[in-house]
VOPAGU-2260 file (C-alpha; in pm, 1 decimal, decimal comma):
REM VOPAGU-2260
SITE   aa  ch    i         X         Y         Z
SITE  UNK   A    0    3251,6     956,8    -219,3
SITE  UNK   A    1    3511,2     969,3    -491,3
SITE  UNK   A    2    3391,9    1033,9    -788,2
SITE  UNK   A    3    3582,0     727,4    -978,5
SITE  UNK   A    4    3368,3     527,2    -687,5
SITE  UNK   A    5    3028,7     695,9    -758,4
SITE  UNK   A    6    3086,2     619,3   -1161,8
SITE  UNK   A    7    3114,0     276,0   -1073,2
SITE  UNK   A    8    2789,8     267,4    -868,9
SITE  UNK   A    9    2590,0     447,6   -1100,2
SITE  UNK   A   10    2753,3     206,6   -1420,0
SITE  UNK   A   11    2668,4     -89,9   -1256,9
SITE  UNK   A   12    2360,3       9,3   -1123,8
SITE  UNK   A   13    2107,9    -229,7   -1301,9
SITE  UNK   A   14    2326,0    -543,4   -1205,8
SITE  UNK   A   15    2350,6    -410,0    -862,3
SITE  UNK   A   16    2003,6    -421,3    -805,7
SITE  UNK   A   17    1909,4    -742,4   -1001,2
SITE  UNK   A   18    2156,5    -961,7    -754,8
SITE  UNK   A   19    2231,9    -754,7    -463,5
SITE  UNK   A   20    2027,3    -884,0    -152,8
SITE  UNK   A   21    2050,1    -590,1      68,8
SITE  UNK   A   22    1969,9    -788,5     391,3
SITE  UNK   A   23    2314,4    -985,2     380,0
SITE  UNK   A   24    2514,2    -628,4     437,5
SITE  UNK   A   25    2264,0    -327,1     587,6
SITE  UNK   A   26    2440,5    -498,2     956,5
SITE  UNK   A   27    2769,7    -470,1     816,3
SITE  UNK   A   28    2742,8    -120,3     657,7
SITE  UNK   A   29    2598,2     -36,4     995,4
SITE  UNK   A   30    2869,3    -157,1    1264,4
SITE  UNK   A   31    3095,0      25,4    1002,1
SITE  UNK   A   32    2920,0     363,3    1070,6
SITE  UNK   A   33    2862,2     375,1     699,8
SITE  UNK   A   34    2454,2     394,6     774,0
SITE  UNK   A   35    2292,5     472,4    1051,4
SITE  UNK   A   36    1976,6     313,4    1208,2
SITE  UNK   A   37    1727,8     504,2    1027,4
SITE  UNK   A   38    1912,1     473,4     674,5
SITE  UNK   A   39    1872,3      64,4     761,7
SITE  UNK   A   40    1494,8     107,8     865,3
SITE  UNK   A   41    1425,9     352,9     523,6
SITE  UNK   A   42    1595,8      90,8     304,9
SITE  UNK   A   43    1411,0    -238,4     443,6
SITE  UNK   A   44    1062,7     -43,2     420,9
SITE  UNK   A   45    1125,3      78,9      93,2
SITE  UNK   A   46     967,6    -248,3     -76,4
SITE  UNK   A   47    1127,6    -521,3    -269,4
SITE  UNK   A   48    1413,9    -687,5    -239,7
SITE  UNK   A   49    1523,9    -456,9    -592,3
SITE  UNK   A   50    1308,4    -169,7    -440,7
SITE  UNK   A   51    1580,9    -187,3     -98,2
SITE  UNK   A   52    1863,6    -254,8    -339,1
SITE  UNK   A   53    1807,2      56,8    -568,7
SITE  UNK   A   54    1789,1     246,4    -234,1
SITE  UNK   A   55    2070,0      97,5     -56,3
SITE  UNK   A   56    2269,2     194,9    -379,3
SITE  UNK   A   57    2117,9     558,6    -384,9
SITE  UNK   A   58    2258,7     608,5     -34,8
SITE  UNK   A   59    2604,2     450,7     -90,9
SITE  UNK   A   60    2654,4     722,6    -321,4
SITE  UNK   A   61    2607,0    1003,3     -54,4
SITE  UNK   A   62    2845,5     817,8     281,4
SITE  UNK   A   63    3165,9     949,5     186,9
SITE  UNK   A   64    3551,3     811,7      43,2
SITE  UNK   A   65    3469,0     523,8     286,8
SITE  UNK   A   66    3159,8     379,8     154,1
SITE  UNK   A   67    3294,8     203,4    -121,1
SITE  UNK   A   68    3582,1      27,3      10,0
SITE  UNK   A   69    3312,3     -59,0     295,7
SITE  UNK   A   70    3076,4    -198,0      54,0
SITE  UNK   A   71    3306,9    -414,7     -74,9
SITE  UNK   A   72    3419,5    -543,3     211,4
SITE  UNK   A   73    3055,7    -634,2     329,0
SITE  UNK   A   74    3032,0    -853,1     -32,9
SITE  UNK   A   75    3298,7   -1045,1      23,6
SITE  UNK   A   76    3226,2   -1096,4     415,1
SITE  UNK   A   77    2829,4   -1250,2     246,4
SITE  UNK   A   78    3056,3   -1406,2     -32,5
SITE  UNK   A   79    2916,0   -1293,4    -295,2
SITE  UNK   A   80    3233,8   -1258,6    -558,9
SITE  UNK   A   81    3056,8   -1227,1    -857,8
SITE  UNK   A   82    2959,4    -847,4    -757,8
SITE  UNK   A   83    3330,1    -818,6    -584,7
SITE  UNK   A   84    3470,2    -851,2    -937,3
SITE  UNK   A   85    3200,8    -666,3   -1113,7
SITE  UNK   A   86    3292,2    -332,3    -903,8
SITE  UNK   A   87    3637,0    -417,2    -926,5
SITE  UNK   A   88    3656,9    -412,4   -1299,7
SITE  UNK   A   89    3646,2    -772,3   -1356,4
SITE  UNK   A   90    3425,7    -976,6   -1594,3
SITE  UNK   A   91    3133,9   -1140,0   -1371,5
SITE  UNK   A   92    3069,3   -1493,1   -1430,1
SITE  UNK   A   93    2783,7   -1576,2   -1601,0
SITE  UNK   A   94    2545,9   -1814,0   -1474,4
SITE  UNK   A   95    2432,8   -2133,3   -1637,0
SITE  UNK   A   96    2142,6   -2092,6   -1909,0
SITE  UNK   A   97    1936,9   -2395,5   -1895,1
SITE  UNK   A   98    1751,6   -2575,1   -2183,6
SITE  UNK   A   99    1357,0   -2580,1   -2034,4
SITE  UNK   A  100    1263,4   -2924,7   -2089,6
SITE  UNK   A  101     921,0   -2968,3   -2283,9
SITE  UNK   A  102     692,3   -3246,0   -2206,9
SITE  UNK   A  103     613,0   -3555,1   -2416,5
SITE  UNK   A  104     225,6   -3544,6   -2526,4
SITE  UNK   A  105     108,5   -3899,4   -2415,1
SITE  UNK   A  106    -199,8   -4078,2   -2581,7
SITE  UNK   A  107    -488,2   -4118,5   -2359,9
SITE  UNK   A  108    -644,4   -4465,7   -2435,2
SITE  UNK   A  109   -1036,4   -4456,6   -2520,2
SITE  UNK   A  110   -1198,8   -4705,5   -2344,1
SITE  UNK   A  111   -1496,4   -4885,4   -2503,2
SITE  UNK   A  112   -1699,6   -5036,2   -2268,7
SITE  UNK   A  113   -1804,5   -5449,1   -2323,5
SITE  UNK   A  114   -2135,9   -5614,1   -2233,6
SITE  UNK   A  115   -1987,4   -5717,4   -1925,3
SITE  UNK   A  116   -1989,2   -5356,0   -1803,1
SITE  UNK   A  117   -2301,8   -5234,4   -1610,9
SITE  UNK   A  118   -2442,7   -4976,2   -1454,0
SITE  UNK   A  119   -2607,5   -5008,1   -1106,4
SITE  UNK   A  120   -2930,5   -5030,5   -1294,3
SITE  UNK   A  121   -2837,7   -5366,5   -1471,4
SITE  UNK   A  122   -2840,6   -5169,7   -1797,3
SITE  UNK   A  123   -2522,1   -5185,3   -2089,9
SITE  UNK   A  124   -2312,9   -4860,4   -2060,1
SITE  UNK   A  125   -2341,3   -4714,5   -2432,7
SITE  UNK   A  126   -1968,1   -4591,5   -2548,1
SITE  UNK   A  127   -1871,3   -4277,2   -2513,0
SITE  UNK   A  128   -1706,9   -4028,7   -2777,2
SITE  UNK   A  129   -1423,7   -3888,5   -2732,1
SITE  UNK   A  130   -1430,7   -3504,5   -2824,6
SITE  UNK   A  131   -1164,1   -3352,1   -3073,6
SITE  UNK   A  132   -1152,1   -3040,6   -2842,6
SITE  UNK   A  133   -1177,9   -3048,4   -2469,6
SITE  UNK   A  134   -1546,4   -2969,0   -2307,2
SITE  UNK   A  135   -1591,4   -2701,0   -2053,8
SITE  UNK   A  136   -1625,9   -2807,6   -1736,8
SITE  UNK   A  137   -1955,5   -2798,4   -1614,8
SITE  UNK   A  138   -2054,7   -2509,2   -1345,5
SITE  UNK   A  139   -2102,7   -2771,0    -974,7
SITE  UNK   A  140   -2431,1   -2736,7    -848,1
SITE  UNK   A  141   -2413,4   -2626,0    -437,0
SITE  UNK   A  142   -2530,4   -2929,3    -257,0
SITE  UNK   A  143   -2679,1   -2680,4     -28,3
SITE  UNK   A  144   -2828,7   -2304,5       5,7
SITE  UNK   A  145   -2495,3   -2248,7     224,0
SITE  UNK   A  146   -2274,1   -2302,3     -68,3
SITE  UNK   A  147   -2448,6   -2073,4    -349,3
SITE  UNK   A  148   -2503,8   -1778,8    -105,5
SITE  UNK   A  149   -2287,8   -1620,9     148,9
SITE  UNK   A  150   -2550,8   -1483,0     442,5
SITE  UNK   A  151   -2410,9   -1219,7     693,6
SITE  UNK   A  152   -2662,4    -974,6     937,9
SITE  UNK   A  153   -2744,5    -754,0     705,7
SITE  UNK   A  154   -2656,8    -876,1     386,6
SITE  UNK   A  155   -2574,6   -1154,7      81,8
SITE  UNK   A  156   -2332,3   -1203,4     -78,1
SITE  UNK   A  157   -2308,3   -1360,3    -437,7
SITE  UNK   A  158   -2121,9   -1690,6    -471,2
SITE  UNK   A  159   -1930,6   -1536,8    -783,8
SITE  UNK   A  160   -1754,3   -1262,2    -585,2
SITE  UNK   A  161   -1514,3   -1311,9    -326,1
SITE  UNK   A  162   -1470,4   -1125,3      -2,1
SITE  UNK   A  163   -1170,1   -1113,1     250,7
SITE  UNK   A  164   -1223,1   -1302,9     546,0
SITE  UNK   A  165   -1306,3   -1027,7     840,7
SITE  UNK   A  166   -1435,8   -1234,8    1121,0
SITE  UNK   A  167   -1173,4   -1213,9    1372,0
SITE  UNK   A  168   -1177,1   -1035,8    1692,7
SITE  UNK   A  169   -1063,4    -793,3    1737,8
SITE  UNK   A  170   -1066,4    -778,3    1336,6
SITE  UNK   A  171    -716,9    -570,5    1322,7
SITE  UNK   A  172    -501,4    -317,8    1487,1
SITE  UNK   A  173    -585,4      22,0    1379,8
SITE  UNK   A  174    -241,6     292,1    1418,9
SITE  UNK   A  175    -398,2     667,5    1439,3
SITE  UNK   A  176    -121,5     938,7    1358,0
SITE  UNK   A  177    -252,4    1221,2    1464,8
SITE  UNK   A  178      10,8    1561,9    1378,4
SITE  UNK   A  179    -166,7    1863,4    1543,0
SITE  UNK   A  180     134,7    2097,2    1685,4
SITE  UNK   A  181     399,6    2180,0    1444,6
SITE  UNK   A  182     749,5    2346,5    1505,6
SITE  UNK   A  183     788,0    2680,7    1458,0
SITE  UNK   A  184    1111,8    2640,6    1211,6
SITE  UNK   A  185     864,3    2340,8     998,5
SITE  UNK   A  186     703,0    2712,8     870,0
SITE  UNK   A  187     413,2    2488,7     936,2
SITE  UNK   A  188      95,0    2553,2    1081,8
SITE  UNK   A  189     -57,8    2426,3    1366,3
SITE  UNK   A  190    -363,0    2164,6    1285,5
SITE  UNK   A  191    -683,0    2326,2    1472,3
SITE  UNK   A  192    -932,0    2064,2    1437,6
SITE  UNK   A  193    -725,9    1799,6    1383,4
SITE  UNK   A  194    -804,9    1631,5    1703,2
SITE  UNK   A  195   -1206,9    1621,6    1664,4
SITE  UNK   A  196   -1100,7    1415,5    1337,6
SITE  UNK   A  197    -882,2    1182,1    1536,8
SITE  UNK   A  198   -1152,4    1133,6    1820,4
SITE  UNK   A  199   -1387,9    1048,0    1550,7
SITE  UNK   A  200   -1169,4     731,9    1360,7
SITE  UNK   A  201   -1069,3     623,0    1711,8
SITE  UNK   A  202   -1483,3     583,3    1803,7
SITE  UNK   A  203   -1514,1     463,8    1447,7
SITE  UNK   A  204   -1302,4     171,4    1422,7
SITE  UNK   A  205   -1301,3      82,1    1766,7
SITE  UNK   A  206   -1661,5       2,5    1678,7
SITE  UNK   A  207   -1554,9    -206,5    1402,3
SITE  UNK   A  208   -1418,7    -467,7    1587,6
SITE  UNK   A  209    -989,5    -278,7    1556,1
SITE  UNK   A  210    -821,4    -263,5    1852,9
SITE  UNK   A  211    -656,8     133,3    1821,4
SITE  UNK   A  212    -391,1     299,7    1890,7
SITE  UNK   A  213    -285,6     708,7    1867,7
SITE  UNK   A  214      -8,3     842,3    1853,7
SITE  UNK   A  215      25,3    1232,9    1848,4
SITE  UNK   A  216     277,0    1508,8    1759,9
SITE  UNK   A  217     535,1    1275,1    1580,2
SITE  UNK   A  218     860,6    1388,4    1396,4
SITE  UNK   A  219     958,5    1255,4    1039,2
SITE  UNK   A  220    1168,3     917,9    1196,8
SITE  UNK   A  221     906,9     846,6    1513,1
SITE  UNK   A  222     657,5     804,9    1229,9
SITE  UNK   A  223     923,6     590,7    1060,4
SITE  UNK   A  224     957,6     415,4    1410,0
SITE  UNK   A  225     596,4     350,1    1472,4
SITE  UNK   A  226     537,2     217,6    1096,1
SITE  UNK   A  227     841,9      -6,6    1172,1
SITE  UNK   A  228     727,9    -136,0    1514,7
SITE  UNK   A  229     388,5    -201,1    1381,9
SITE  UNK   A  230     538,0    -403,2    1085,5
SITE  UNK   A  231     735,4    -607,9    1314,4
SITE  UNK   A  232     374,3    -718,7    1551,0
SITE  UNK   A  233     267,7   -1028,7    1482,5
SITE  UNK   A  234     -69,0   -1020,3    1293,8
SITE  UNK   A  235    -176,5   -1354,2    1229,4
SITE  UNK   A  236    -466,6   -1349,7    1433,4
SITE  UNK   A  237    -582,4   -1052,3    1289,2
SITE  UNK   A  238    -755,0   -1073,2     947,6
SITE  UNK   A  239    -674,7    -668,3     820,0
SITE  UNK   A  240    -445,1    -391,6     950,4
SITE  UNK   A  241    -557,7      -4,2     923,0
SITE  UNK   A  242    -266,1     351,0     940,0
SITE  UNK   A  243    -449,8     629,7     984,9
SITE  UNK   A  244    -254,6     962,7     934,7
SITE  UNK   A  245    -382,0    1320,9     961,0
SITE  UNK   A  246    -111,7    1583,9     924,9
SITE  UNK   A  247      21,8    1833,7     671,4
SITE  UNK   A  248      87,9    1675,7     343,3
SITE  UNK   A  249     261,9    1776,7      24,8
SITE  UNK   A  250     381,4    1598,1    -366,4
SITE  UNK   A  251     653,2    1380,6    -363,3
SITE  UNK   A  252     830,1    1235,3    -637,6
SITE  UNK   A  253     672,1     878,1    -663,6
SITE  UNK   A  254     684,4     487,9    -893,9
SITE  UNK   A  255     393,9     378,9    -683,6
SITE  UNK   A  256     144,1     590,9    -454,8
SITE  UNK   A  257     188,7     967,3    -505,4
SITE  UNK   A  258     207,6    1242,9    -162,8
SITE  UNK   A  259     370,7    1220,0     148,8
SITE  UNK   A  260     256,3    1323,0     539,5
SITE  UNK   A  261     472,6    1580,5     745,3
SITE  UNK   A  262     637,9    1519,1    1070,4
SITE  UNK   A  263     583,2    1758,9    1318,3
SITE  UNK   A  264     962,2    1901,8    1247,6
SITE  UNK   A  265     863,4    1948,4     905,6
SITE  UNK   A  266    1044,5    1672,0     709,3
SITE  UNK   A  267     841,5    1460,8     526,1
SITE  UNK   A  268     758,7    1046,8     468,0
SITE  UNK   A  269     631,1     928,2     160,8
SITE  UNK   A  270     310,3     722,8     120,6
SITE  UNK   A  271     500,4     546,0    -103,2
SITE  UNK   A  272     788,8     446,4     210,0
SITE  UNK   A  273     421,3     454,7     439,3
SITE  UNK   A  274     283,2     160,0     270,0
SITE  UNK   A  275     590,3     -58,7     200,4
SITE  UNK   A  276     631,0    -110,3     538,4
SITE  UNK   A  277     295,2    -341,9     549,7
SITE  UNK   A  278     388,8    -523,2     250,6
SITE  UNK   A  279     400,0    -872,0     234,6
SITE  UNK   A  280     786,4    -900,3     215,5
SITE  UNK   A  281     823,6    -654,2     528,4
SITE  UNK   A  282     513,0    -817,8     696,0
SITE  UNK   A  283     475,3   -1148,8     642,2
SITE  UNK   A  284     201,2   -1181,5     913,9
SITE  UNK   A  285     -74,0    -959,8     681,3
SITE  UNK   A  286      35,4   -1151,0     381,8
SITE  UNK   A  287    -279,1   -1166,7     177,3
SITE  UNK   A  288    -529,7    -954,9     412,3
SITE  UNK   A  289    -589,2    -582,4     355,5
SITE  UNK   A  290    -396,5    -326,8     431,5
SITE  UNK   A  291    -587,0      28,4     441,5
SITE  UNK   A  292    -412,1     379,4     450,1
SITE  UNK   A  293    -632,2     669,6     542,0
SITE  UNK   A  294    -433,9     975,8     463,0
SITE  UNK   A  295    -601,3    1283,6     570,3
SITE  UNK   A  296    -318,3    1548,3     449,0
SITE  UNK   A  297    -274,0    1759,7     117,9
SITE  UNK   A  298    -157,2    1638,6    -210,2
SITE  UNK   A  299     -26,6    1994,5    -283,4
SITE  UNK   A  300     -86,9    2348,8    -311,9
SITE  UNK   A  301    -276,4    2367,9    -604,5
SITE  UNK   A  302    -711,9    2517,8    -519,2
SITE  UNK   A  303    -949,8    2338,0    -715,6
SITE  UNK   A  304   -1201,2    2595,2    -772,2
SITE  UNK   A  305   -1444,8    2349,1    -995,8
SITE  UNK   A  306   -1609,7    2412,2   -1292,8
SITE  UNK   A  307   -1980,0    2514,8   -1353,2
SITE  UNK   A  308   -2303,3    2230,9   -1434,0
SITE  UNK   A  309   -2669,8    2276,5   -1414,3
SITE  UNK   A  310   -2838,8    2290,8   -1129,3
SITE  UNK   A  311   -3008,7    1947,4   -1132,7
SITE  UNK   A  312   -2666,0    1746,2   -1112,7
SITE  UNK   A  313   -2520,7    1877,2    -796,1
SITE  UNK   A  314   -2642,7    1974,5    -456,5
SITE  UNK   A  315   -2429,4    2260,7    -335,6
SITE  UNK   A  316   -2297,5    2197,1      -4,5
SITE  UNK   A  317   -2073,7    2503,8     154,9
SITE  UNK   A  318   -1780,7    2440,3     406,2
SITE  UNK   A  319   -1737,9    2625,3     733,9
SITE  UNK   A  320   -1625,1    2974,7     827,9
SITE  UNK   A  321   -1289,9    2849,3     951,5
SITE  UNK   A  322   -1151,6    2616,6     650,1
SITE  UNK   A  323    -784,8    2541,7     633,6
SITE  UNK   A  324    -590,7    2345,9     415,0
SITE  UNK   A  325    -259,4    2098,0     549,1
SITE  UNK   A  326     -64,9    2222,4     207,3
SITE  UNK   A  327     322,1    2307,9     166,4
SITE  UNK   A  328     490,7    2315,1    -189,8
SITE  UNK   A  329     620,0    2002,0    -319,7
SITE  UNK   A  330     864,5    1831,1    -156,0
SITE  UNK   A  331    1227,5    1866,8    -302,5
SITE  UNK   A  332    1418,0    1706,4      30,2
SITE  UNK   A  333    1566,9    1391,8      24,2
SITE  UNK   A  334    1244,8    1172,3     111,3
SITE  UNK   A  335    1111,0    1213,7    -277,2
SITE  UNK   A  336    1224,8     895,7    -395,7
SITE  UNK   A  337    1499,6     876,3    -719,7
SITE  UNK   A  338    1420,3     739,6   -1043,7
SITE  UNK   A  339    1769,7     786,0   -1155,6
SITE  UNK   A  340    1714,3     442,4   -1269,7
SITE  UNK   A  341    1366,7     511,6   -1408,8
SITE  UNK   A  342    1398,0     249,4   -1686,1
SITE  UNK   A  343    1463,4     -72,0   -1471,0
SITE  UNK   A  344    1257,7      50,0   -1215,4
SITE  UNK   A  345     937,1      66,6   -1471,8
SITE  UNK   A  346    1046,1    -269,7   -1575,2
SITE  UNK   A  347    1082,9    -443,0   -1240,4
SITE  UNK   A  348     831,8    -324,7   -1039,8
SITE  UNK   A  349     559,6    -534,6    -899,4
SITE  UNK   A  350     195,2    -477,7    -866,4
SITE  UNK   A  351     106,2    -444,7    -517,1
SITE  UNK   A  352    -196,0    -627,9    -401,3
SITE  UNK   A  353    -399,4    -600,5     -66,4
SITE  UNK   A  354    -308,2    -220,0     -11,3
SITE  UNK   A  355    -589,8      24,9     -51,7
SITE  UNK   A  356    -461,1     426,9       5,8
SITE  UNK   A  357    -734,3     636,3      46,1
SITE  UNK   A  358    -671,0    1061,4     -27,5
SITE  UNK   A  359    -819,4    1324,0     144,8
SITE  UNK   A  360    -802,3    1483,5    -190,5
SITE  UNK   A  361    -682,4    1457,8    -540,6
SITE  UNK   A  362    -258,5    1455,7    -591,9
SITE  UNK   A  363    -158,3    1800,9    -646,6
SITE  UNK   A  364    -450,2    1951,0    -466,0
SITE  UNK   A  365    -560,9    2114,5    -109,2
SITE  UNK   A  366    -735,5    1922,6     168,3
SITE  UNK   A  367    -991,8    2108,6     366,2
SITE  UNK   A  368    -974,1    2139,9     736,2
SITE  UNK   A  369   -1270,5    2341,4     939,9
SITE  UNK   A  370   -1094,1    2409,6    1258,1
SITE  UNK   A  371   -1434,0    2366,7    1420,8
SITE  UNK   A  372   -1583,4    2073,7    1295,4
SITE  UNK   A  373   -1264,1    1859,6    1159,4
SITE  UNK   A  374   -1198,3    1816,9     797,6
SITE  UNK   A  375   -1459,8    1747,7     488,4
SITE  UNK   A  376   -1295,1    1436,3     420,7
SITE  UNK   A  377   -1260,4    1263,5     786,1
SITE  UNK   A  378   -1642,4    1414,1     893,2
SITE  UNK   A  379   -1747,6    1233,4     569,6
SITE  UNK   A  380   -1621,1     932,1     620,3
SITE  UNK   A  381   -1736,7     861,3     951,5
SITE  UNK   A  382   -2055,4     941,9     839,3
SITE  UNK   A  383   -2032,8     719,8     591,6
SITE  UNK   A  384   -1923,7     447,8     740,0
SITE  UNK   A  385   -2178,6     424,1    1055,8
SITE  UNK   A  386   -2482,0     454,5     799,3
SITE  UNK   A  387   -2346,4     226,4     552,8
SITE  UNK   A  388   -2079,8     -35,1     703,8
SITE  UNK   A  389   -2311,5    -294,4     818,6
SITE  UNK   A  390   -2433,5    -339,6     402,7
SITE  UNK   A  391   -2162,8    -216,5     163,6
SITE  UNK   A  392   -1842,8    -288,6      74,8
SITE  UNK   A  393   -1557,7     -43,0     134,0
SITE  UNK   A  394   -1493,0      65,8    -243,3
SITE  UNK   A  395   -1873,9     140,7    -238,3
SITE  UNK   A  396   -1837,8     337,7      63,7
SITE  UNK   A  397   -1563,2     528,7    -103,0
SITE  UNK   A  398   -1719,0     608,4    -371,7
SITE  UNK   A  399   -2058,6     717,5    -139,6
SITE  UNK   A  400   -1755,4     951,5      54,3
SITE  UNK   A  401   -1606,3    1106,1    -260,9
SITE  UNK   A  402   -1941,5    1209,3    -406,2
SITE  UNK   A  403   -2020,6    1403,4     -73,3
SITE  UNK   A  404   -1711,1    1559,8     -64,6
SITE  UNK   A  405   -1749,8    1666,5    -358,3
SITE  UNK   A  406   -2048,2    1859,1    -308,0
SITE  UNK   A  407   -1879,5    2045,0     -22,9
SITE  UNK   A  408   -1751,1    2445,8    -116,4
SITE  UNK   A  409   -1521,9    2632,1      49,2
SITE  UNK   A  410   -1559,0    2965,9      59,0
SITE  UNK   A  411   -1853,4    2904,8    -167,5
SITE  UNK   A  412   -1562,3    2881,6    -410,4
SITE  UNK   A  413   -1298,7    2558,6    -380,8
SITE  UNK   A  414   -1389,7    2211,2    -439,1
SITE  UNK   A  415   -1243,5    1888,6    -323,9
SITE  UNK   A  416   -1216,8    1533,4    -478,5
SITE  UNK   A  417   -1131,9    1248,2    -275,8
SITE  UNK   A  418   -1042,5     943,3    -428,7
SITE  UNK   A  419    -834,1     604,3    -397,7
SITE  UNK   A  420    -543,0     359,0    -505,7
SITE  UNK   A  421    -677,1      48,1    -498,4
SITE  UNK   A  422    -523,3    -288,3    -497,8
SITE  UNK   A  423    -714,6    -440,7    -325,3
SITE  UNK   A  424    -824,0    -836,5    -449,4
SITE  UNK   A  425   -1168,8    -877,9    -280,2
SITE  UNK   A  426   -1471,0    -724,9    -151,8
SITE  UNK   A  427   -1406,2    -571,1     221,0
SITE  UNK   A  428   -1675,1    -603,9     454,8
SITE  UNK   A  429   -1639,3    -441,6     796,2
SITE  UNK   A  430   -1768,6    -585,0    1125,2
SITE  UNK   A  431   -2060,6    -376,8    1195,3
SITE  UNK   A  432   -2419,6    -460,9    1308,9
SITE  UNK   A  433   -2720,5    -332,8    1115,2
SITE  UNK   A  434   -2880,7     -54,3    1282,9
């Protein structure tokens, strides 16, 4: 791109993605060869209408002396002049401030009741006062046991805590990635063990009610693909949606959730891109229900090798023989997400809600892999979850799965820690029968 053009981009780039609405011209940049297919997918999982902007705009930047001109030609086609003359050096025309309009306080007549007024007992209603200050609102009493207490097989749950609604069946549709066999060029390893983990979640959820799916050995855009075609399903009879992903896993540059997995040709996807495809403006079928990332991969390269305690507040546990970790440096390629625009991005960015990401292991760190017996974390988990599903919640069960892990040495030397991003707005309950 010329240079002149790339100034103007990168001047204007705070107005550009405050009004630009990238779905009006990702079709025209495309018939124009400016973007390709994957470029349009990337930018409409990326999150928010600003979130697609401030990538659309990143990418402009990178398409050549034809971009711009091409871009401009895609506002006008939408009709949107007011950026047309912003990029072309004009002034932009403001748009109409207006006065909010505060309501009049009305006096609420007091009503003082006559002799004429009973009540159904005959009797004189005595007047009322009027309070200065308004009264709380009394707690209602449950006209029935049904009302106060929430009763499931297994379990009660308090009237003062609300939980998603997980009754459906099948509950969800659960997408397994499952990244065993890596090209030789990735410098990757190959996964041993990988595939006891993904037998495992695929037994696991299919007996909670999900109806699964796997999909092995997938490069950087087929993960992109599958994350897409999900989106796109209709999930309205569904009540929660599960991604699975079990592959080699590095640290990404991130505004949201940190790490991202490894295609099987060695670029990578970031959990951040992962989860944005599920979110209620990409999916509007799973608006409001949960939306659960389990992301068996490493955060980094760094070893956690612990620290020493007593005796009495830790049961040592020691890994296998054959340990491995699904670490490669941190990511530098162009998947780590820009925060050229750090500022506006800090200030715009939403807070995500129904999305719970739950790490193998802490950012920055290893993951542990026995090539015999599956990873710490997955092994865990499905331990966890067929002793415990039918009476906890899922944050509890998290919890239960990152004190275990971290009891587990490798070597009799490195530690892992688990743990979660959680945004979620209720208590989850699984379908699961008490055993």
């Amino acid at each position: 791109m010329d240079p002149r053009h790339r100034a103007i981009l990168q001047r204007y780039r705070n107005k550009l993605v405050e009004l630009l609405n990238p779905t009006d011209i990702c079709d025209g940049l495309l018939t124009r060869g400016i973007f390709t297919q994957d470029m349009i997918d990337e930018i409409r999982g990326s999150g928010t209408r600003r979130d697609q902007a401030r990538q659309l705009v990143k990418d402009l930047e990178t398409r050549g002396s034809q971009a711009f001109p091409a871009f401009l030609e895609c506002l006008r086609e939408t009709g949107d002049p007011l950026l047309v003359d912003l990029l072309q050096g004009g002034n932009p025309s403001t748009h109409p401030v207006s006065t909010p309009v505060r309501p009049v306080p009305m006096p609420v007549p007091i009503y003082t009741p006559t002799d004429t007024d009973k009540c159904d007992r005959g009797d004189v209603i005595p007047p009322r006062e009027v309070p200065l200050y308004p009264e709380k609102l009394a707690k209602p009493i449950p006209s029935s046991p049904c009302e106060s207490t929430f009763k499931s097989e297994g379990r009660q749950r308090r009237d003062s805590i609300q939980s998603y609604k997980m009754d459906a069946s099948p509950c969800g549709l659960c997408l397994i990635i499952n990244n065993v066999e890596f090209d030789p060029l990735s410098d990757l390893k190959d996964r041993k063990g990988s595939d006891i983990d993904c037998n495992k979640l695929e037994r696991r959820f299919k007996s909670l009610n999900f109806e699964t799916v796997v999909k092995r050995n997938l490069k950087a855009k087929h993960i992109r693909h599958e994350l897409s075609t999900l989106a796109k399903r209709d999930h309205s009879a569904y009540d929660c949606c599960v991604v699975i992903i079990l592959s080699h896993g590095t640290e990404a540059s991130h505004n949201r959730f940190p790490g991202a997995v490894h295609g099987v040709d060695g670029p990578s996807v970031p959990v951040q891109i992962i989860t944005n495809y599920l979110n209620g403006q990409n999916c509007p079928s799973l608006q409001g229900k949960p939306k659960l990332f389990f992301i068996q991969a490493c955060g980094g390269g760094e070893k956690d090798i612990g620290f020493e305690v007593t005796p009495d507040e830790v049961k040592p546990s020691f890994g296998g023989t054959d340990d491995q970790t699904d670490a490669i440096p941190m990511s530098s390629s162009s998947d780590s997400l820009s925060m050229s625009d750090e500022p506006d991005a800090r200030a715009s960015l939403p807070t995500p809600s129904d999305i719970l990401v739950s790490y193998s292991t802490f950012p920055g760190y290893v993951s542990w892999r026995d090539t015999q017996t599956g990873s710490w974390y997955v092994e865990t988990l499905d331990q966890i979850l067929e002793e415990n599903a039918a009476t906890d919640d899922l944050v509890t069960m998290l919890m239960m799965v990152n004190n275990e892990v971290s009891q587990i040495s490798a070597k009799g030397l490195y530690k892992q820690m688990p743990g979660s991003f959680n945004f979620l707005r209720k208590l989850l309950y699984f379908q699961a029968k008490k055993t």
